[in-house]
TORFI-857957 format. One record per residue: z, y negated, x negated of N, C-alpha, C, O in turn; residue number from 1. Coordinates in steps of 0.1 Angstrom, whole numbers, plus 5000, padded with zeros to 4 digits. Atoms other than C-alpha are relative to their C-alpha. Layout:
N
<site n_z="Z" n_y="Y" n_x="X" ca_z="Z" ca_y="Y" ca_x="X" c_z="Z" c_y="Y" c_x="X" o_z="Z" o_y="Y" o_x="X" resi="NUM"/>
...
***
This chain:
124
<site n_z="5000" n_y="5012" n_x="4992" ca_z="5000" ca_y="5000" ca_x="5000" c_z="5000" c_y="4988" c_x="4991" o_z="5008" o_y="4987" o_x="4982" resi="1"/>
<site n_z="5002" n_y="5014" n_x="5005" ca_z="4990" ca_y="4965" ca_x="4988" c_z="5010" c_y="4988" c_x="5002" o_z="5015" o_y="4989" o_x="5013" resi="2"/>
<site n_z="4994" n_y="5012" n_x="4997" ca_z="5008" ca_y="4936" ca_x="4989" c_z="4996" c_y="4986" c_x="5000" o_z="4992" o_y="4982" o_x="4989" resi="3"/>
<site n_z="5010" n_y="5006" n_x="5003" ca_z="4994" ca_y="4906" ca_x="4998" c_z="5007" c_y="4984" c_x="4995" o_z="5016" o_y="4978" o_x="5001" resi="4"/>
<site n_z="4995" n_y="5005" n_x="5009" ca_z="4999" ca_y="4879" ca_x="4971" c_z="4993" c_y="4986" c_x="5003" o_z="4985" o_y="4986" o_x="5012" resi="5"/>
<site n_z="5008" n_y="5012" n_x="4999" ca_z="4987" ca_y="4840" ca_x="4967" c_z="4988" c_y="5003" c_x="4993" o_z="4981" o_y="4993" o_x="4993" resi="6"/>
<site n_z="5011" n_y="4995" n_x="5014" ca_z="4961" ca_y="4857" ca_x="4939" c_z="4990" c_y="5007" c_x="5006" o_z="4979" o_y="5007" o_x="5000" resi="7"/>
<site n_z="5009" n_y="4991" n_x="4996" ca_z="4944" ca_y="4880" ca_x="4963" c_z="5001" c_y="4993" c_x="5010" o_z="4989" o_y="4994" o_x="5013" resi="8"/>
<site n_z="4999" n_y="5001" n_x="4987" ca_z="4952" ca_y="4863" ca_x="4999" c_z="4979" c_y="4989" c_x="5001" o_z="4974" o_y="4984" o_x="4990" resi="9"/>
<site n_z="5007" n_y="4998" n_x="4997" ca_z="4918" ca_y="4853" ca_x="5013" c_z="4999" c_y="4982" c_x="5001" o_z="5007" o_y="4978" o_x="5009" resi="10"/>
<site n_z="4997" n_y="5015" n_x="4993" ca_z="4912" ca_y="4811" ca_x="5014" c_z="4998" c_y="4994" c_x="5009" o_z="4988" o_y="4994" o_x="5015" resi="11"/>
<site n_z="5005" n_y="5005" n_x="4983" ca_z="4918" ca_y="4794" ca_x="5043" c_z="4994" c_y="4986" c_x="4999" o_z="4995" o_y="4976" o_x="4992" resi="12"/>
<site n_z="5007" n_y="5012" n_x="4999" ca_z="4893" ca_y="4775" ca_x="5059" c_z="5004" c_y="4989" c_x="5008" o_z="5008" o_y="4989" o_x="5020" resi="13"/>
<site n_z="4996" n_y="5009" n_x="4990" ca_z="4902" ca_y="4741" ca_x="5068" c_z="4990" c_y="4989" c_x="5009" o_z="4979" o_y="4986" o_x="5003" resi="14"/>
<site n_z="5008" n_y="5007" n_x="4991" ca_z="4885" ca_y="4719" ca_x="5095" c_z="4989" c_y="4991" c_x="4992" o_z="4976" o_y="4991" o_x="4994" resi="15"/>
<site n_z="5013" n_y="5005" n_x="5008" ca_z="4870" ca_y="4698" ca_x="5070" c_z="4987" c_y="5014" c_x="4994" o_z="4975" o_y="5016" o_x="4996" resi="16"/>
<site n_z="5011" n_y="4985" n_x="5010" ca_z="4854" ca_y="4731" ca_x="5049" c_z="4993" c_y="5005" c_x="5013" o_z="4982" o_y="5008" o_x="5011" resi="17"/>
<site n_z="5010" n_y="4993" n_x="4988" ca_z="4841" ca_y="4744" ca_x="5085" c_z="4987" c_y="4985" c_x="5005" o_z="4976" o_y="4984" o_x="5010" resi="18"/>
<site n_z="5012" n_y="5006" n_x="4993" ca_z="4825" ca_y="4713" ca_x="5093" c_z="4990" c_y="4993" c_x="4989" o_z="4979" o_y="4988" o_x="4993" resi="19"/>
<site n_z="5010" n_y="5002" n_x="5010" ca_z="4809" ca_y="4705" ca_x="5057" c_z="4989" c_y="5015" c_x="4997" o_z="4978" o_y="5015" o_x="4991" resi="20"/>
<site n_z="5014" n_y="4988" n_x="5000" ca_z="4793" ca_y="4742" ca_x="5060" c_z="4991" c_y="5002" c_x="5010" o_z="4980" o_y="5007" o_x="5009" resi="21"/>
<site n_z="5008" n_y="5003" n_x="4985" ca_z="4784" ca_y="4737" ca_x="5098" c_z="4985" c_y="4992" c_x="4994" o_z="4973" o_y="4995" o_x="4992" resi="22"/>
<site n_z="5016" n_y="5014" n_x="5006" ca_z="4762" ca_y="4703" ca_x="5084" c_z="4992" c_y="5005" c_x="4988" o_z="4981" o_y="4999" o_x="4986" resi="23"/>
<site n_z="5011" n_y="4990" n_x="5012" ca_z="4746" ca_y="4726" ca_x="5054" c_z="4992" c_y="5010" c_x="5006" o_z="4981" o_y="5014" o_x="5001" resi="24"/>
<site n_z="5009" n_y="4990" n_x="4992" ca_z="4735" ca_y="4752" ca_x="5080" c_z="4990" c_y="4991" c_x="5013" o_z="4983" o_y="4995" o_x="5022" resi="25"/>
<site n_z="5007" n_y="5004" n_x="4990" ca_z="4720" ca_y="4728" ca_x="5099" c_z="4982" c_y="4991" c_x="4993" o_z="4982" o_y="4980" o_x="4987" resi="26"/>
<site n_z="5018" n_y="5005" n_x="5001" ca_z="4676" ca_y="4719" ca_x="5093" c_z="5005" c_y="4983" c_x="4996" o_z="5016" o_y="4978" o_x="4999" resi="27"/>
<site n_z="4999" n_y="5011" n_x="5004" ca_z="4672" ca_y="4682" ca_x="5078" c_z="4998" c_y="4990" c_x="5015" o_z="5002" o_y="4979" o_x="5016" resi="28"/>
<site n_z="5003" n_y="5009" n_x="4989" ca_z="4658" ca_y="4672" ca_x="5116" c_z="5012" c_y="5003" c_x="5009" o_z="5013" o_y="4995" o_x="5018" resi="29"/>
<site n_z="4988" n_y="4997" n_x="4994" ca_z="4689" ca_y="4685" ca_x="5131" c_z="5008" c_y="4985" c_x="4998" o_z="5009" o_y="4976" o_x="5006" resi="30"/>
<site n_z="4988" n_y="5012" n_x="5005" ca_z="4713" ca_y="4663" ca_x="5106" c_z="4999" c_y="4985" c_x="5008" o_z="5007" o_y="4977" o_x="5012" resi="31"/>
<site n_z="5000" n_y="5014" n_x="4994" ca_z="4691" ca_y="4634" ca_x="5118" c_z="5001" c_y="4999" c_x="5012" o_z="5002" o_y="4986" o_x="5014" resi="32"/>
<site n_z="5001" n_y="5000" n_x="4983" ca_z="4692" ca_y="4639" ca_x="5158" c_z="5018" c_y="4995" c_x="4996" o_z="5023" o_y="4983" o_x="4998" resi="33"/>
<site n_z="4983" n_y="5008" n_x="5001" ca_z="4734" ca_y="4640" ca_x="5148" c_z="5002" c_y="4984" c_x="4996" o_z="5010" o_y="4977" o_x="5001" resi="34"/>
<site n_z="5000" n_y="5010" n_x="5007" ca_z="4728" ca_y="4610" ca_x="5129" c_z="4999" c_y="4990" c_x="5011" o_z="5007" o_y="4981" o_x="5012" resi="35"/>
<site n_z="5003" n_y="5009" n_x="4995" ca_z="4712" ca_y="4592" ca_x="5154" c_z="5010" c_y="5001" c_x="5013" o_z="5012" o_y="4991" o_x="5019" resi="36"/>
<site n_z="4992" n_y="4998" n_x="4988" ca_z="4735" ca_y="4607" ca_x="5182" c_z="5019" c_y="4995" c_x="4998" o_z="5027" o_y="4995" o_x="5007" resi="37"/>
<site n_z="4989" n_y="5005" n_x="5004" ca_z="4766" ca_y="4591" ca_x="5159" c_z="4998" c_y="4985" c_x="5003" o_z="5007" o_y="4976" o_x="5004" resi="38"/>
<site n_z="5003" n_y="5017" n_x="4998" ca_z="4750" ca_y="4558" ca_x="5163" c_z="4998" c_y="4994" c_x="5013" o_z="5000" o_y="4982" o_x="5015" resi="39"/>
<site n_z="5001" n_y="5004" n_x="4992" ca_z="4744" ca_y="4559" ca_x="5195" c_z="5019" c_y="5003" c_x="5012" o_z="5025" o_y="4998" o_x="5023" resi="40"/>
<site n_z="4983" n_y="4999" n_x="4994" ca_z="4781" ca_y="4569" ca_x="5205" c_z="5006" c_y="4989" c_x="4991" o_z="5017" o_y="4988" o_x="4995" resi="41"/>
<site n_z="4994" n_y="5010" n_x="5007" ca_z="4790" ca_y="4538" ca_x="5178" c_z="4998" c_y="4987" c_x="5009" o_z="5006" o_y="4979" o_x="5014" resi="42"/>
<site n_z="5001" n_y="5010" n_x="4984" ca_z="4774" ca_y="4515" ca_x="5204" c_z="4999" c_y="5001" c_x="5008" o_z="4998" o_y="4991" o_x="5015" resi="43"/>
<site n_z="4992" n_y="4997" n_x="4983" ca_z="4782" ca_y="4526" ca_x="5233" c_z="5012" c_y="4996" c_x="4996" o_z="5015" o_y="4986" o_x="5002" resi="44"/>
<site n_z="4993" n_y="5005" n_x="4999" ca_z="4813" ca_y="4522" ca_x="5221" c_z="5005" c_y="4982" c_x="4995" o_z="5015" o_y="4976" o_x="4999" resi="45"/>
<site n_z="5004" n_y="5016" n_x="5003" ca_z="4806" ca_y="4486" ca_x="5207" c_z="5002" c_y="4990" c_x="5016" o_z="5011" o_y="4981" o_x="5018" resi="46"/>
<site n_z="5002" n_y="5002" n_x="4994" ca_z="4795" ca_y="4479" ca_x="5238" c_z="5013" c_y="4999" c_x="5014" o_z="5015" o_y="4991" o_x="5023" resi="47"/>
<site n_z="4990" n_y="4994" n_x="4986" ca_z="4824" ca_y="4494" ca_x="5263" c_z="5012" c_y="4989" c_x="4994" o_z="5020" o_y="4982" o_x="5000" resi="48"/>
<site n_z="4986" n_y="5008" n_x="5005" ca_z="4849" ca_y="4475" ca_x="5242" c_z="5000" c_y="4988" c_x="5005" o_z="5010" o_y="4983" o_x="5008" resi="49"/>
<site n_z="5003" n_y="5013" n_x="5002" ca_z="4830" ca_y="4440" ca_x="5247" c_z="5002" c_y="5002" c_x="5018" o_z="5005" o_y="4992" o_x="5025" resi="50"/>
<site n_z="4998" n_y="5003" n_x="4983" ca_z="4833" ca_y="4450" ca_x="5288" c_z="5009" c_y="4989" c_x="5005" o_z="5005" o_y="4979" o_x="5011" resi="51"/>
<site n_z="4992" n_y="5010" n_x="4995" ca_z="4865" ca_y="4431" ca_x="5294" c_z="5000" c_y="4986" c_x="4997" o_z="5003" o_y="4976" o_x="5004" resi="52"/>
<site n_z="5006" n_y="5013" n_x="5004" ca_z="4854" ca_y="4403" ca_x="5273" c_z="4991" c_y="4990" c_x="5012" o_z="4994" o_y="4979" o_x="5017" resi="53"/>
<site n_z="5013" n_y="5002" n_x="4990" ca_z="4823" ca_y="4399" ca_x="5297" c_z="5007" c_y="4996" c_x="5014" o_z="5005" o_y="4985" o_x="5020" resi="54"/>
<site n_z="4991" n_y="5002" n_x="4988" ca_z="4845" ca_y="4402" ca_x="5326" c_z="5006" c_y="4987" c_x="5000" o_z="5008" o_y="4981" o_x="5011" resi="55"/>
<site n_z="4990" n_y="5013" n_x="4999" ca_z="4866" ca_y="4371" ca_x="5315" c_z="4992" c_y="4993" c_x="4999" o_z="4996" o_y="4983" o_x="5003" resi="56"/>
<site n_z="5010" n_y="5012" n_x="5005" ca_z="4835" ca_y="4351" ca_x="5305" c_z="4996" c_y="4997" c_x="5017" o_z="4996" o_y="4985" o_x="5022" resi="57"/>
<site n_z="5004" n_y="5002" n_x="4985" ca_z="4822" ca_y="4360" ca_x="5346" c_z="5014" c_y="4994" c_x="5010" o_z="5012" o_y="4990" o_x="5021" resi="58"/>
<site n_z="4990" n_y="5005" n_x="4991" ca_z="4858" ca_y="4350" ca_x="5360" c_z="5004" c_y="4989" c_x="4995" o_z="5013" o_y="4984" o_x="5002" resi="59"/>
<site n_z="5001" n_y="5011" n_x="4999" ca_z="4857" ca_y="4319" ca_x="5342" c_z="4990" c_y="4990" c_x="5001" o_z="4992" o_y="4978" o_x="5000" resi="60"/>
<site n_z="5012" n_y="5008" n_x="4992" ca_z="4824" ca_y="4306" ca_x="5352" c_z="4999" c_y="5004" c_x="5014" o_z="4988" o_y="5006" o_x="5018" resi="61"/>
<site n_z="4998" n_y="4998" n_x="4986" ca_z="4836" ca_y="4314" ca_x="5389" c_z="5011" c_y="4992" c_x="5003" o_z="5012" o_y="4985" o_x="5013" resi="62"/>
<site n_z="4990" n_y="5010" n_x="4992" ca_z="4869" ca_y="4297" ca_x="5389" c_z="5002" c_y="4991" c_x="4989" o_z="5006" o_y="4996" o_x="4978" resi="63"/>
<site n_z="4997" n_y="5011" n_x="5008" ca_z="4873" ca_y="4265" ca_x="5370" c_z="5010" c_y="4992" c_x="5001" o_z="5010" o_y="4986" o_x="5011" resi="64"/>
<site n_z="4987" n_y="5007" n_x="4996" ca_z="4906" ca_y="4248" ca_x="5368" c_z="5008" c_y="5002" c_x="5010" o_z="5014" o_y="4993" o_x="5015" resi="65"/>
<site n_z="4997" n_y="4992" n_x="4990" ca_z="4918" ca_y="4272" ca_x="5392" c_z="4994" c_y="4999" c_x="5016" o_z="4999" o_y="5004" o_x="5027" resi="66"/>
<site n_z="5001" n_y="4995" n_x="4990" ca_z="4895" ca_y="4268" ca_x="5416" c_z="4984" c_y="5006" c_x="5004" o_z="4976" o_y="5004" o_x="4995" resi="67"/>
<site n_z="5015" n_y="4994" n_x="4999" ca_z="4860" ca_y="4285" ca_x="5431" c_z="4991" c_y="4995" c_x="5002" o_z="4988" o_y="4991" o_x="5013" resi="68"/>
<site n_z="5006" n_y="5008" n_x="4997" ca_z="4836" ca_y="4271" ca_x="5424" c_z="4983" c_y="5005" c_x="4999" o_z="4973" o_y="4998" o_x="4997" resi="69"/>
<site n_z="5015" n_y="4996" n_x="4991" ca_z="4805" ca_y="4297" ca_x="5435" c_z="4995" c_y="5008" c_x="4989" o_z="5000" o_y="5008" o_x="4978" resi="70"/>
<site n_z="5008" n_y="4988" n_x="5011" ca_z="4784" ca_y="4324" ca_x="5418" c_z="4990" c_y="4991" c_x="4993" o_z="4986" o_y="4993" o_x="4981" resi="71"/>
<site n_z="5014" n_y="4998" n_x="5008" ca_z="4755" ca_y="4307" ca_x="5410" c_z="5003" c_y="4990" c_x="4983" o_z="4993" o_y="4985" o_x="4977" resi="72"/>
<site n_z="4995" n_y="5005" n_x="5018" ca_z="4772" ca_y="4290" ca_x="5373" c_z="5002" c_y="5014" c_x="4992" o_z="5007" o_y="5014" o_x="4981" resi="73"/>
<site n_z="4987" n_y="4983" n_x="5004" ca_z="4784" ca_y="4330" ca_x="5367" c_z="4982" c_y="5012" c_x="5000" o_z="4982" o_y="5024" o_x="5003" resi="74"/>
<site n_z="5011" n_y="4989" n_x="4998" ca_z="4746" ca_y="4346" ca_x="5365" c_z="5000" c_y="5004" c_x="4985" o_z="5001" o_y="5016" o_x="4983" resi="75"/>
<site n_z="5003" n_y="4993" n_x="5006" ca_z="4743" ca_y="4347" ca_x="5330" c_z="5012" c_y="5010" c_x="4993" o_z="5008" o_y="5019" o_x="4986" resi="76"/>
<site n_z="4996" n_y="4992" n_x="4997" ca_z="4776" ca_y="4364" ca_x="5328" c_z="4999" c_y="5015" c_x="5004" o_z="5001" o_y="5025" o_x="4998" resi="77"/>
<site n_z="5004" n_y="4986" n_x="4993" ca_z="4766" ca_y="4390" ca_x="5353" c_z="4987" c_y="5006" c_x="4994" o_z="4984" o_y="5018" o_x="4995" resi="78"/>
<site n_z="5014" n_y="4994" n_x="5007" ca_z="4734" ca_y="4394" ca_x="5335" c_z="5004" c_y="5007" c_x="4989" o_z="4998" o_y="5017" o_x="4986" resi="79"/>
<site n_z="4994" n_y="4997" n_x="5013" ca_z="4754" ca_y="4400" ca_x="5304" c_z="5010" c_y="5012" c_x="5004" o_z="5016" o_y="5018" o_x="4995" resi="80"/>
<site n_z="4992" n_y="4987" n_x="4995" ca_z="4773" ca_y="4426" ca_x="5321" c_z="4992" c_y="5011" c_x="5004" o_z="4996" o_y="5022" o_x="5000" resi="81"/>
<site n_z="5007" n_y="4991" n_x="4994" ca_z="4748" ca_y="4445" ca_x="5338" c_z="4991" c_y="5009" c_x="4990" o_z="4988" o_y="5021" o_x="4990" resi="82"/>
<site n_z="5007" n_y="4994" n_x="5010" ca_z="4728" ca_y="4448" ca_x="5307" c_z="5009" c_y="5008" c_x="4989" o_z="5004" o_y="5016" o_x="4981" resi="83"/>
<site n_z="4999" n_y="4990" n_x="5010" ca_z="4755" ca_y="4459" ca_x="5287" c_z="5007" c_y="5017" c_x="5008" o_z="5007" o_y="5028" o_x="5003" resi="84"/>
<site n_z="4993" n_y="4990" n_x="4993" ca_z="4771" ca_y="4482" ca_x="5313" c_z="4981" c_y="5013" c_x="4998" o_z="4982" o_y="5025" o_x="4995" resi="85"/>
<site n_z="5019" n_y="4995" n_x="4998" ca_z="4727" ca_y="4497" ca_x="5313" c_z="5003" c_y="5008" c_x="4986" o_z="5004" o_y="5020" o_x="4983" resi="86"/>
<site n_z="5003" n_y="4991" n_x="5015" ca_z="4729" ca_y="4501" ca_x="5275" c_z="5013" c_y="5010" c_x="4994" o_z="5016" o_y="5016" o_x="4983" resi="87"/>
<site n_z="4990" n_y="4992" n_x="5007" ca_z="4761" ca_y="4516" ca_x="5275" c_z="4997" c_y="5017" c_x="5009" o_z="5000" o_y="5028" o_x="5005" resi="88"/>
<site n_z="5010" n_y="4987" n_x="4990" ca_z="4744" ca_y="4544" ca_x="5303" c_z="4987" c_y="5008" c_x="4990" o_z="4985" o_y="5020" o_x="4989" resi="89"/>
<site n_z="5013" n_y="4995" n_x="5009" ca_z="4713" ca_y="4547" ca_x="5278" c_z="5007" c_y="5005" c_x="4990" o_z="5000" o_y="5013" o_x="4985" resi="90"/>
<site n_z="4994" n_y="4999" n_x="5013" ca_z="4736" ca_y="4552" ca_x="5250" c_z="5004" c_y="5012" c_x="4999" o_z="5004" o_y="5020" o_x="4989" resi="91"/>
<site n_z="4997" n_y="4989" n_x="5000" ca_z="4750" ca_y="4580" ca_x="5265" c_z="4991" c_y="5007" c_x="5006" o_z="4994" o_y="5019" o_x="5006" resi="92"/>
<site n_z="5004" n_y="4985" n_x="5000" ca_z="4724" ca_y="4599" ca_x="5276" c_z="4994" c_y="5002" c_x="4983" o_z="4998" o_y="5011" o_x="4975" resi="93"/>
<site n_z="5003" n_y="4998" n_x="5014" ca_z="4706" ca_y="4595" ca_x="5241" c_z="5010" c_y="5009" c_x="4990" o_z="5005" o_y="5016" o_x="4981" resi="94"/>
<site n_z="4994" n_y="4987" n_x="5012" ca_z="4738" ca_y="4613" ca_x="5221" c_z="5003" c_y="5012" c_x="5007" o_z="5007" o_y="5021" o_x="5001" resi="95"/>
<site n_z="4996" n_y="4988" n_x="4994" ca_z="4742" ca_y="4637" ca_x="5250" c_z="4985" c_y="5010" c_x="4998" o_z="4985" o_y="5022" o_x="4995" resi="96"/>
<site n_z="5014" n_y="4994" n_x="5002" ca_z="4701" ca_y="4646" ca_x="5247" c_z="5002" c_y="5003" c_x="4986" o_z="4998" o_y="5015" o_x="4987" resi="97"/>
<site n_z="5003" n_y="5001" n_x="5006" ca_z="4704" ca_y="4646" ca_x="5210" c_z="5008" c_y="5012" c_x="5000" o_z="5004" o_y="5024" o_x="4999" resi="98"/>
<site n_z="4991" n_y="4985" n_x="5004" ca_z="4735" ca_y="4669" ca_x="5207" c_z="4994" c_y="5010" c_x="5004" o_z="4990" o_y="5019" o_x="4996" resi="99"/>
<site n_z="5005" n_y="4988" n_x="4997" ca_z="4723" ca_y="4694" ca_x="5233" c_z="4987" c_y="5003" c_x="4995" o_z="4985" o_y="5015" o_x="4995" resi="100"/>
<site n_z="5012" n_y="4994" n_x="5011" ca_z="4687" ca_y="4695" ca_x="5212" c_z="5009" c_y="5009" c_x="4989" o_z="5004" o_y="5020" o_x="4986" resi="101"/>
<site n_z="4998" n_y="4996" n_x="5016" ca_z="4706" ca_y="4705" ca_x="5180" c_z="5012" c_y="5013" c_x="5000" o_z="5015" o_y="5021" o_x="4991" resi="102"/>
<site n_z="4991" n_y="4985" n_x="5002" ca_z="4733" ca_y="4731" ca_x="5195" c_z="4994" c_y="5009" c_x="5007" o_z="5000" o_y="5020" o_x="5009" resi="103"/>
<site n_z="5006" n_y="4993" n_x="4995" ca_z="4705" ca_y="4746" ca_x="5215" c_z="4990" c_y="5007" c_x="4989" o_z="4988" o_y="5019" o_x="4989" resi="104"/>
<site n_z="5003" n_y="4996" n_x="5012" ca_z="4686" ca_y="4747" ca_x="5181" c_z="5005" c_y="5010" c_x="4990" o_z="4999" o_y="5018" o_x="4984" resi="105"/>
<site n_z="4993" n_y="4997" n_x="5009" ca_z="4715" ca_y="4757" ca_x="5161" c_z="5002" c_y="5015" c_x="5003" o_z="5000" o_y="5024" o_x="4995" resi="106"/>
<site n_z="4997" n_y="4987" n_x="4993" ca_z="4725" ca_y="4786" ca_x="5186" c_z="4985" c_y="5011" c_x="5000" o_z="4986" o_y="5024" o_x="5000" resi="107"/>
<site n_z="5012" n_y="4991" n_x="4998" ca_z="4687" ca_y="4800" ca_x="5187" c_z="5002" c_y="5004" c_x="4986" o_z="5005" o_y="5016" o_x="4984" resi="108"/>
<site n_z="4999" n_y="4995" n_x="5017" ca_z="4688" ca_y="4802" ca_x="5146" c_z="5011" c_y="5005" c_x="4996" o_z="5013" o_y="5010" o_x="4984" resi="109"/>
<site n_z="4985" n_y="4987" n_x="5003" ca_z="4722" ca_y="4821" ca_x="5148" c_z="4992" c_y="5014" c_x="5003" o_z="4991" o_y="5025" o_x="4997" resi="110"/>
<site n_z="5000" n_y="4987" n_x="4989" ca_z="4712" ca_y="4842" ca_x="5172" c_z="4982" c_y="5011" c_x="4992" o_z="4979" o_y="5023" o_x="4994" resi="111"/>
<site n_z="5008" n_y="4996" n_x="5003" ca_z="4679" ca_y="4849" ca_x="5155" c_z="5002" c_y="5007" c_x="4980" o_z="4996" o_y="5015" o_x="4973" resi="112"/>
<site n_z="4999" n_y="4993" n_x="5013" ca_z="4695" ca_y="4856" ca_x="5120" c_z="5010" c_y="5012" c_x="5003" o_z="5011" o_y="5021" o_x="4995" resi="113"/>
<site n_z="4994" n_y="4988" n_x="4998" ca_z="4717" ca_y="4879" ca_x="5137" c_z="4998" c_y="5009" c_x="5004" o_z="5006" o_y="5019" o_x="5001" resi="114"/>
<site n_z="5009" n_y="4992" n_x="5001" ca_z="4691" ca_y="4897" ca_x="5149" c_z="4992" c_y="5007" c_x="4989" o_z="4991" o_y="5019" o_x="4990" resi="115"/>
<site n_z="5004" n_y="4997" n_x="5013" ca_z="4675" ca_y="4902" ca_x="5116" c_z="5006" c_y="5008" c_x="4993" o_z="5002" o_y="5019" o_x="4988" resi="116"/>
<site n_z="4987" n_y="4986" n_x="5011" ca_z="4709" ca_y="4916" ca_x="5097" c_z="4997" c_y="5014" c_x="5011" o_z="4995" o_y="5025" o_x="5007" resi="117"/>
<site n_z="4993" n_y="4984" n_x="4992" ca_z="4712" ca_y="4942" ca_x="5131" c_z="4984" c_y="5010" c_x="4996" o_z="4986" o_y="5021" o_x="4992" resi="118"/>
<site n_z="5008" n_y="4994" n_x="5005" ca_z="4674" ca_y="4952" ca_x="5123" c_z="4996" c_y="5006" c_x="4982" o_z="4986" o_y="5012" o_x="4978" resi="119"/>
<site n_z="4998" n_y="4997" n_x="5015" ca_z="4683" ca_y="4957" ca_x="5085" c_z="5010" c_y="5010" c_x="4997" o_z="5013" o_y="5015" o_x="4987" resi="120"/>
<site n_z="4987" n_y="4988" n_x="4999" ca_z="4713" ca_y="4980" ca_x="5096" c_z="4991" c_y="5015" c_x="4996" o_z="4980" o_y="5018" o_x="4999" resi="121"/>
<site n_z="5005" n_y="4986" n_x="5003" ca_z="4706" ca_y="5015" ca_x="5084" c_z="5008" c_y="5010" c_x="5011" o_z="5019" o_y="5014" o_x="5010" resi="122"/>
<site n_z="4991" n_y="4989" n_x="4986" ca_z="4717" ca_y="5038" ca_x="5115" c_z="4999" c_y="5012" c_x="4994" o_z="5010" o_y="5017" o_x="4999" resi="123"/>
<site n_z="5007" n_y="4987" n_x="4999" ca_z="4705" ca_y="5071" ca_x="5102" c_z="5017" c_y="5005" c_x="4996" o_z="5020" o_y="5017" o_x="4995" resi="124"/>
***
């Protein structure tokens, strides 16, 4: 019986080490789909942050000196809202399309090298 020692124990993989061999197994057009699907989750979040900003810019071109004084001073506000609330919608489907390309990619090139080892198996 063996004993199992820090000399022989087996190295553990830590989160970083699984996700720098993940990004090595993955094709150079993969890395960039992530790439581009990191950027577009950077502005979206850009964007989501500046929401409440936008919000105080449209509620004070509606009330001035505490009082109401009508939408139509408050358009480009609302314009400025609508457009970013738009690109923060575009933003997410673009890293949701990009990821599911690249784990639908990743998963077929598993699945096809795993096929390969089971046809290299020696049954006899």
């Amino acid at each position: 019986m063996t004993t199992i020692t820090a000399k022989n124990r087996p190295a553990k993989a830590t989160p970083a080490l699984l996700w720098i061999r993940l990004w090595r197994d993955l094709a150079p057009t993969e890395r960039r789909r992530i790439e581009v699907a990191g950027i577009a989750m950077l502005v979206g979040s850009v964007m989501a942050a500046l929401i409440p900003f936008l919000v105080g810019m449209f509620v004070d071109a509606v009330i001035k000196s505490g009082h109401v004084v009508g939408l139509s001073h408050a358009w480009a506000p609302l314009l400025l809202l609508a457009v970013s609330m738009s690109l923060i919608s575009a933003m997410d489907v673009v890293q949701h399309q990009q990821i599911h390309i690249v784990s639908t990619a990743f998963t077929a090139s598993m699945r096809e090298r795993v096929y390969a080892a089971l046809l290299r198996w020696d049954l006899a």
